[in-house]
N, C-alpha and C positions, 0 to 999 in steps of 0.2 A: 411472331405470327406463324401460327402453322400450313403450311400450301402440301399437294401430295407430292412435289418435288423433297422438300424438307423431311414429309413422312417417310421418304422410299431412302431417302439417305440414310435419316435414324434408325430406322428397322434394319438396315446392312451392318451398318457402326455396331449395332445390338448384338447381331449375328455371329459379328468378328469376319463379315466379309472384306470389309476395309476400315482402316483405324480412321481415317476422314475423309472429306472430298471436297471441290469445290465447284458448280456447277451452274449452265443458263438455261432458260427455257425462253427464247426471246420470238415473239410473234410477233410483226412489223417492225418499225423501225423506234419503235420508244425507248428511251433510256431506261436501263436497267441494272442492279447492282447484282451479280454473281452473288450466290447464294452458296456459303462454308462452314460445314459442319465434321463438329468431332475434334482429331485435335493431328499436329504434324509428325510426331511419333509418339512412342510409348511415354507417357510419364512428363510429357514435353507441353510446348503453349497450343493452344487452338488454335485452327487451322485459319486461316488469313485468307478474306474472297482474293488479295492479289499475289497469293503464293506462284514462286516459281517453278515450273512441272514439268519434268521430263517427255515430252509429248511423244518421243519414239518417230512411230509408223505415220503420226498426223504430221510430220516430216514430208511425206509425199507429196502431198496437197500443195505446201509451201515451194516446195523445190520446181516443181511443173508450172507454177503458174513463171516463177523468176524464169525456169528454162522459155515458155513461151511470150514472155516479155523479149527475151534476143532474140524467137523467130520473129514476133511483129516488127524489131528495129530490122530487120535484115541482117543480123549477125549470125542468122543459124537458119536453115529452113528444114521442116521435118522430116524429110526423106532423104536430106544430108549422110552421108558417111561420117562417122564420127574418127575416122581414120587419120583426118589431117592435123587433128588436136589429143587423139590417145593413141600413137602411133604402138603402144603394145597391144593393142586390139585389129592390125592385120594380118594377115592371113590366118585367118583361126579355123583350125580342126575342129572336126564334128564327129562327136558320138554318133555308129551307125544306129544308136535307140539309148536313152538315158540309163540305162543300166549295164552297158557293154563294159566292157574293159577298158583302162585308158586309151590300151594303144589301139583300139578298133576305132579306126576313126576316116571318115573322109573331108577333104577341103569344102567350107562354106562355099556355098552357093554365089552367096552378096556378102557386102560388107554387114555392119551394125547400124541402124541407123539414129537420129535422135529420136525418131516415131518408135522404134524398139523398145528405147529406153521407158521414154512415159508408157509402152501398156505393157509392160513387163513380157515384151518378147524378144527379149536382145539371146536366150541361149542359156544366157547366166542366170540363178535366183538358187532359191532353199530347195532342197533336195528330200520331199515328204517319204520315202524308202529307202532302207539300206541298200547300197550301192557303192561300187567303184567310186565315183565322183563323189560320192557323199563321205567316205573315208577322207580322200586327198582332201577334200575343203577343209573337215575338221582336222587334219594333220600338216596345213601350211597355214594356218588361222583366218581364210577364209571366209568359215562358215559361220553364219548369222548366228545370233541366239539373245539374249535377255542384255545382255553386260555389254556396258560401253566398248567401242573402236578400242584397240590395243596394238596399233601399229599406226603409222602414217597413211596420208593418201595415198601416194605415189608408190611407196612400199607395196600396201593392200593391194595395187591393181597391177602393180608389177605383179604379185603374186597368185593375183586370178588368171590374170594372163598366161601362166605355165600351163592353166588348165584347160582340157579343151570343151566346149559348149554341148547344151543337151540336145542339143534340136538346131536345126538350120536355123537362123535369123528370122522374125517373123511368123514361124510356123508351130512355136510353141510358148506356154505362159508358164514362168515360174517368178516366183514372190524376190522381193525383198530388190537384189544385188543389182539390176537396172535401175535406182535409184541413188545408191551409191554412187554407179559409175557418172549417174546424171550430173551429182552433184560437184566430181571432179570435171568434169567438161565444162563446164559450168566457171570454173577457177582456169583451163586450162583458154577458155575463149575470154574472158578480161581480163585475165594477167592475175590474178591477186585472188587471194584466198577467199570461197566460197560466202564466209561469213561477213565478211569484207563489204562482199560485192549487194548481200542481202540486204545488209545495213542499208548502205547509200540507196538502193534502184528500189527495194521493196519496202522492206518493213519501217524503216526509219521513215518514208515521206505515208504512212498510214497509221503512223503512231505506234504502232507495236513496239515501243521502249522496250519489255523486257524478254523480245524472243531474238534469241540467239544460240548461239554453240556451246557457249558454258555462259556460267552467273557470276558477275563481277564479286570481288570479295568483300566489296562494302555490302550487297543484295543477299551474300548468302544466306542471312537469317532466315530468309521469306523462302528457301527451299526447304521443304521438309521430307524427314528420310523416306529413303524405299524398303521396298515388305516382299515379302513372296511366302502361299500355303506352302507350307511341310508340316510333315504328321504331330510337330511339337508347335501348331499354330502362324501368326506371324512373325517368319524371321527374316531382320531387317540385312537387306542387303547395303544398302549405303545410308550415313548417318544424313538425320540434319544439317541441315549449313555445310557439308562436306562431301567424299568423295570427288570421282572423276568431273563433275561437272560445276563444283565449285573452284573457283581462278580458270585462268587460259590452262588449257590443255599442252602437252611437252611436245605437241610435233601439231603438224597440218591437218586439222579434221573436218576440208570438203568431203567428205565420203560420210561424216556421221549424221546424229540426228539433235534437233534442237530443244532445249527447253522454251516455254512460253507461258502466258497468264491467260485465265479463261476472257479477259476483259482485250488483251489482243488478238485471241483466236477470233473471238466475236467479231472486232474490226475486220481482220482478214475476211470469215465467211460473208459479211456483209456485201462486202466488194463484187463477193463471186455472186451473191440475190440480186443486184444489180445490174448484173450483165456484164462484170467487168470495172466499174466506174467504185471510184474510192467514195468512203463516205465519212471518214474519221483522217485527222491527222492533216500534213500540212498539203497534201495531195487531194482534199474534200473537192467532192466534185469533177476532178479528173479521169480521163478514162486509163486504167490500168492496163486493159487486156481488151483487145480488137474485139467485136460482140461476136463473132463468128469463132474465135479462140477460147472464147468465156464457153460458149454454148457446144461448142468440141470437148474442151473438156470434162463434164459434167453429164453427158452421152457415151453409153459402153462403144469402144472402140478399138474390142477383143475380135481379131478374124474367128468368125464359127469354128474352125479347124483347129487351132489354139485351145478350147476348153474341152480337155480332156479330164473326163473323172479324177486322173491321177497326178493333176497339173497342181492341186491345191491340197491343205490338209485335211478338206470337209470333202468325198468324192459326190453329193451332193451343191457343192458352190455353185457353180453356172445354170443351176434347176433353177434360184434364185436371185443372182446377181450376175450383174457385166462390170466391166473394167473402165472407167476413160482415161484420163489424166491424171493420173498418182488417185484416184477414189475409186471406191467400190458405187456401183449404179444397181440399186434395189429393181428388179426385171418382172416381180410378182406382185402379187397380194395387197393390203391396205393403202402400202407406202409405195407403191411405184411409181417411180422416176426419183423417188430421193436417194440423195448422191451422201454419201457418208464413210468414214473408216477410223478402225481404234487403232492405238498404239499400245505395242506389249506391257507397257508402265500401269496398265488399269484406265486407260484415256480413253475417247470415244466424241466421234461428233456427226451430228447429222443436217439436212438441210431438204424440208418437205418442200414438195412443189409451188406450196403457198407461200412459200417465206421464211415459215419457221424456221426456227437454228435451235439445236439443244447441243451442249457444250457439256461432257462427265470429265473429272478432272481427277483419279486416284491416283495412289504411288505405292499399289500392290500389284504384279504380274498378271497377264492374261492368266488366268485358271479358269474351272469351272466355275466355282463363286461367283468371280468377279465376270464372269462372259454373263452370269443370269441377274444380272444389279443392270448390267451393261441393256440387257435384253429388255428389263422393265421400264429402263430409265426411257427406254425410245420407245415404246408401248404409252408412256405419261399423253404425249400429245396424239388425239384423233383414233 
């Protein structure tokens, strides 16, 4: 049966934007079957609604609600210093302006706090202009980009830690590496690796069986490869059933990002339409997340001062959107107050004011292409 969900697929698949997808359009709470078209690589089987998907950046979402799960137990409060559990993160140097020299620098203000971390203004993040900092990241490996963690946790933040921060704590927004660091605190306050701790406290009592850190090796089937545009069309960066995120990974990866199915992302966003309160899995009915933590995160809670033209890769963002909780918060137009964000893999999720959830699920790289499939796909509903 054809729906313009199914159309907007096909017509991409046609275009050679993306070789498949698998995707939700879910208004209330009815059960519904993900929707997957095309096929999992070139040459290979079609694509499975419960394939397993790289989800990247929709990583945030997940980590912020776990982080605010140990504020509500009292194991962390937000304006904590995170100093007592990533002791390479005190006394940190500060660029006199994000493009100085390394060694211009003065002593932070304050510590880092956990509030830093969730709205991306710990200092640390992606560096959108050539710069000092932006060399040293990509020459101690650092710097964010497309491809999986290539070091360890403890390693990776030993080694951001040499670096010193763009901006005092607080006082400015850069992407990505407050996330990471979330994600080892996270490990370093329960003892036990990040994945670990998701399993038992989140996703495992909401049913999300298959999001985690990497894909067991009896599941890898169900992953299918990754793409990325270059001028000779799509070429696949990691195969089906394979690369980095097929088996356990060879060291600690609290600091990375997780694979997941659109059929547990939907669990997950449910929780957050709820106000917090699970609605899937063995936690049905349960309140996850305090109604005042649910409703903090999902509300921009970027300081005015923070959204600088040059904080983001769009110097337009902040016209647009605000930050809360590991999500971007729509500030304008049609859709404002829904709360949504894509992951670099071609992923994307949103959550209108009414309820609705739309869930895009590719495993070709953010590009143009794919940002305008991205664009349409949340244009489908209202």
């Amino acid at each position: 049966m054809t729906t313009p969900l199914v159309d907007l697929l096909g017509t991409h698949i046609k275009w050679g934007t993306v070789l498949g997808a698998v995707a939700v359009l879910a208004v209330g709470d009815d059960p519904l079957e993900a929707v997957a078209v095309g096929r999992a690589a070139v040459g290979g089987a079609e694509m499975r609604s419960d394939a397993i998907m790289r989800i990247q950046s929709m990583t945030k979402a997940i980590t912020s609600v776990s982080a605010l799960r140990l504020v509500a137990s009292g194991r962390l409060d937000l304006d904590d210093s995170v100093e007592p559990w990533l002791p390479e993160l005190a006394e940190r140097r500060v660029l006199v302006s994000p493009d100085a020299m390394l060694s211009d620098t003065v002593p932070a203000s304050r510590p880092i706090t956990v509030r830093d971390l969730l709205t991306n203004t710990s200092g640390y993040g992606m560096i959108p202009v050539s710069s000092p900092l932006q060399q040293a990241m990509a020459e101690n490996g650092t710097e964010a980009g497309a491809d999986p963690v290539a070091i360890g946790a403890d390693e990776w933040l030993a080694r951001l830690a040499e670096l010193p921060l763009a901006f005092q704590p607080g006082q400015g927004w850069r992407y990505h590496h407050s996330f990471a660091i979330l994600g080892i605190l996270i490990s370093r306050v329960t003892g036990r690796p990040t994945g670990d701790h998701l399993r038992d406290d989140l996703t495992g009592p909401l049913g999300m069986v298959d999001t985690a850190f990497w894909v067991p090796l009896d599941q890898a089937h169900r992953l299918p490869a990754a793409y990325r545009h270059t001028d000779d069309g799509l070429t696949e960066t990691e195969p089906a059933g394979g690369g980095f995120y097929a088996g356990a990974p060879p060291f600690d990866v609290s600091h990375a990002e997780l694979v997941s199915t659109a059929d547990d992302y939907l669990a997950f966003l449910r929780m957050l339409v709820h106000g917090g309160i699970a609605q899937t899995g063995d936690a049905r009915g349960e309140r996850m997340l305090p109604a005042d933590l649910a409703a903090a995160m999902i509300r921009d809670q970027t300081p005015p001062a923070a959204k600088a033209p040059d904080s983001f890769f769009s110097p337009t963002f902040w016209d647009e959107m605000g930050w809360g909780f590991g999500v971007g918060i729509e500030a304008t137009g049609p859709h404002a107050g829904r709360f949504t964000w894509s992951g670099g893999q071609g992923t994307n999720f949103y959550v209108d004011p009414d309820g609705t959830i739309g869930i895009l699920l590719t495993q070709v790289e953010l590009g143009d292409p794919v940002i305008e499939l991205i664009r349409e796909f949340q244009t489908l509903h209202g």
